[in-house]
C-alpha positions as CSV (number, residue, x, y, z in Angstrom):
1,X,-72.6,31.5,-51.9
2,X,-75.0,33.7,-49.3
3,X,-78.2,32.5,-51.9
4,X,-77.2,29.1,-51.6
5,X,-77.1,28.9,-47.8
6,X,-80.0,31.3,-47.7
7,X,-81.7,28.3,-49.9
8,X,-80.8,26.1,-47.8
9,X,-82.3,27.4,-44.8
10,X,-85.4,28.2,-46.1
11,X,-85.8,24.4,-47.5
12,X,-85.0,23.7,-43.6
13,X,-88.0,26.3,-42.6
14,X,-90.3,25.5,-45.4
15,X,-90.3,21.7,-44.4
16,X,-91.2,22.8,-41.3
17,X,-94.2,24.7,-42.4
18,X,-97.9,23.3,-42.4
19,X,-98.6,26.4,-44.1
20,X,-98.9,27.4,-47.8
21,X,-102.9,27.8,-48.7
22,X,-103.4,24.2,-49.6
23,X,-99.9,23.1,-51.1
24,X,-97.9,21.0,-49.4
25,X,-95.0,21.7,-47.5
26,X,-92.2,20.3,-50.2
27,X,-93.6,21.6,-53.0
28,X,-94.3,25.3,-51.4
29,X,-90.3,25.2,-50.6
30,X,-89.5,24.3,-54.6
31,X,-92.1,27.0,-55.4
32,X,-89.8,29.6,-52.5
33,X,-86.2,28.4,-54.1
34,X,-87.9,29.5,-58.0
35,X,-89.1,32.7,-57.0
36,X,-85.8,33.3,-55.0
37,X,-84.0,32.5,-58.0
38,X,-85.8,35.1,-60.1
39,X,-84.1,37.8,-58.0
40,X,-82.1,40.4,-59.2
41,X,-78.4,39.3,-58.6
42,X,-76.2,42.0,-60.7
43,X,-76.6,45.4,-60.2
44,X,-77.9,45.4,-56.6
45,X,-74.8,45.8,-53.5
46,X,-78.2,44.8,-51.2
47,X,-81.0,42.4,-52.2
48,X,-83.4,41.3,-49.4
49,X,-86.3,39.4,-50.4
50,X,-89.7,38.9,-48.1
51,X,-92.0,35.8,-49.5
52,X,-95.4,36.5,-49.1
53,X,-97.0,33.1,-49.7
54,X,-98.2,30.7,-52.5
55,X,-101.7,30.1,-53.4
56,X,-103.4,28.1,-56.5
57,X,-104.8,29.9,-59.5
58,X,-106.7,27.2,-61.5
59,X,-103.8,24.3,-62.7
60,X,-100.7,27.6,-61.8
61,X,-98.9,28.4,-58.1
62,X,-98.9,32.2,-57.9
63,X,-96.1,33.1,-55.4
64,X,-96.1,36.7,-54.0
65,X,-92.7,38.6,-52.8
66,X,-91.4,42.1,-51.5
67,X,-87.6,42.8,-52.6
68,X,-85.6,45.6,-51.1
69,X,-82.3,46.8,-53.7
70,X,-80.0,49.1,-53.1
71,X,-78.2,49.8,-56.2
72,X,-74.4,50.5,-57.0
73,X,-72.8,53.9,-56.6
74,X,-72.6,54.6,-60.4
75,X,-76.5,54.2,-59.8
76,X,-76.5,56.4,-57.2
77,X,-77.4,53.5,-54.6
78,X,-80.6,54.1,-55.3
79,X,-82.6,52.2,-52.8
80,X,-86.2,50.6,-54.0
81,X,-88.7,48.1,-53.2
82,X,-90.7,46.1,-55.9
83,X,-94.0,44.4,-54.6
84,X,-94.3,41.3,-56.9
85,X,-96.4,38.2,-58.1
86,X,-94.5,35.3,-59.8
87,X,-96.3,32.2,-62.1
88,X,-94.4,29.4,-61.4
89,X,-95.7,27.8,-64.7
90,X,-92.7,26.1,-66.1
91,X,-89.4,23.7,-64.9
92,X,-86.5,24.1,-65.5
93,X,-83.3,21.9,-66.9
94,X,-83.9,19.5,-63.6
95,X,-87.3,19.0,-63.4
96,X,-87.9,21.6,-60.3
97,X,-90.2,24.6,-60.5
98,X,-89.1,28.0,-62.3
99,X,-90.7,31.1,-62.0
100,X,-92.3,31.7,-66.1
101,X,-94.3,35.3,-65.8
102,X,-93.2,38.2,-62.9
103,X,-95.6,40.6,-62.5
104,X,-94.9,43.9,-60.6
105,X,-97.5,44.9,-59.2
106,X,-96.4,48.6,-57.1
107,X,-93.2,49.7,-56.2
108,X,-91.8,52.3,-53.9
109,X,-88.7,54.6,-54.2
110,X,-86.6,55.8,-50.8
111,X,-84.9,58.9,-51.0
112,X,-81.9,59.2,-48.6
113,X,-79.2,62.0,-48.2
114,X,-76.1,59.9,-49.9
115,X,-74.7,58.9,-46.1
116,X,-74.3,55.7,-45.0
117,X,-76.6,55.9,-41.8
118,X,-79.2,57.7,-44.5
119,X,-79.0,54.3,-47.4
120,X,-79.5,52.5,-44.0
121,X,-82.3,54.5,-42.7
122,X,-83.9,54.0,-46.5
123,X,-83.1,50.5,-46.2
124,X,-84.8,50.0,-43.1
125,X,-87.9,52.3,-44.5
126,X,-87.9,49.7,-47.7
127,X,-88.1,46.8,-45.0
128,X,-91.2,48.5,-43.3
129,X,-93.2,48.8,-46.5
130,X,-92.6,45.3,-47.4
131,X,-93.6,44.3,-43.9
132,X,-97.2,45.9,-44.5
133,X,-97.2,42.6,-47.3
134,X,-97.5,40.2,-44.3
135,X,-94.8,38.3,-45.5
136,X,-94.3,34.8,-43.8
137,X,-90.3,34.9,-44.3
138,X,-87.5,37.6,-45.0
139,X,-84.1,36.2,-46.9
140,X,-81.4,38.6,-47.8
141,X,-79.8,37.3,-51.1
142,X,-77.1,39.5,-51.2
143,X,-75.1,42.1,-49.0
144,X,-71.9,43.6,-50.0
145,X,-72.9,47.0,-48.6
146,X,-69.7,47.0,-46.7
147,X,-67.8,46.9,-49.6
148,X,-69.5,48.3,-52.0
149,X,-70.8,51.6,-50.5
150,X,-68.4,53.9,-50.9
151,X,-69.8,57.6,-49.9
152,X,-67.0,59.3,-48.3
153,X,-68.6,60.5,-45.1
154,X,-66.8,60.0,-41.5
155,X,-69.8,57.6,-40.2
C-alpha cells in the first residue's frame, strides 16, 4: 500500500520534472516506478530508496539509486546501504519499463549499539551517505519500524 502511494507521488513529481539528461519527463517516471519496483520488499522492516537520475547508454536507460535497509530482528536489524545502477532493458506483462540487469556498485554497513535511538542514529548515517549520491528524490518504500523493532530498551 505505502509503495503504491509513494508511486503515485512520484508520477505527480516526475511529470513535473524537465529534468532527466535528455529523456522526457513521462518516460523518466516509467523508468523511476521500474527501478522502484526492483526494491527489496521482504526482509527489510525499513526500505528508503534515493533515485539518482536516468541517463542513455547507447539504445538502454541506465537508472542510478541509493537504498537504505534495516533488516529484521532475527537479522540483527542490520542496517545497510547499497549504491546501485539499474538497465531498464526489458517490459514487463503491460508494456511499461522493468528493470533487466542491477548492478551494485559499493555499499556501506552501519554499526549501531541494538537501541532504538542507535538503529535510528544508523539509519540517519545511511541517509547521509546516500545524500553524497546527489540524488534528485528520496521515497521510503517501506516502514514498519514501529512494529517490527523490538529491542527491549526503555527509549
Amino acid at each position: 500500500m505505502k509503495r503504491g502511494v509513494a508511486i503515485l507521488a512520484l508520477l505527480a513529481a516526475a511529470a513535473c520534472s524537465q529534468g532527466g539528461g535528455g529523456i522526457d519527463p513521462a518516460t523518466r517516471a516509467q523508468y523511476d516506478v521500474a527501478v522502484l519496483n526492483a526494491a527489496p520488499n521482504e526482509v527489510p522492516v525499513y526500505t528508503e530508496m534515493a533515485l539518482n537520475g536516468c541517463r542513455m547508454a547507447g539504445d538502454v536507460p541506465l537508472c542510478g539509486s541509493c537504498t537504505v535497509t534495516v533488516a529484521t530482528a532475527q537479522h540483527a536489524h542490520r542496517v545497510g546501504a547499497t549504491l546501485e545502477e539499474h538497465e531498464v532493458g526489458r517490459t514487463d506483462d503491460a508494456g511499461a519499463p522493468a528493470v533487466s540487469v542491477t548492478s551494485e556498485l559499493d555499499y556501506a554497513d552501519f554499526p549501531h549499539n541494538g537501541t532504538r535511538g542507535g538503529i535510528e542514529a544508523a539509519i540517519s548515517d545511511a541517509h547521509a551517505w546516500c545524500e553524497a549520491f546527489h540524488p534528485e528524490q528520496v521515497v521510503t518504500l517501506r516502514d514498519v519500524r514501529d512494529a517490527e523493532i523490538s529491542t527491549g530498551d526503555e527509549e
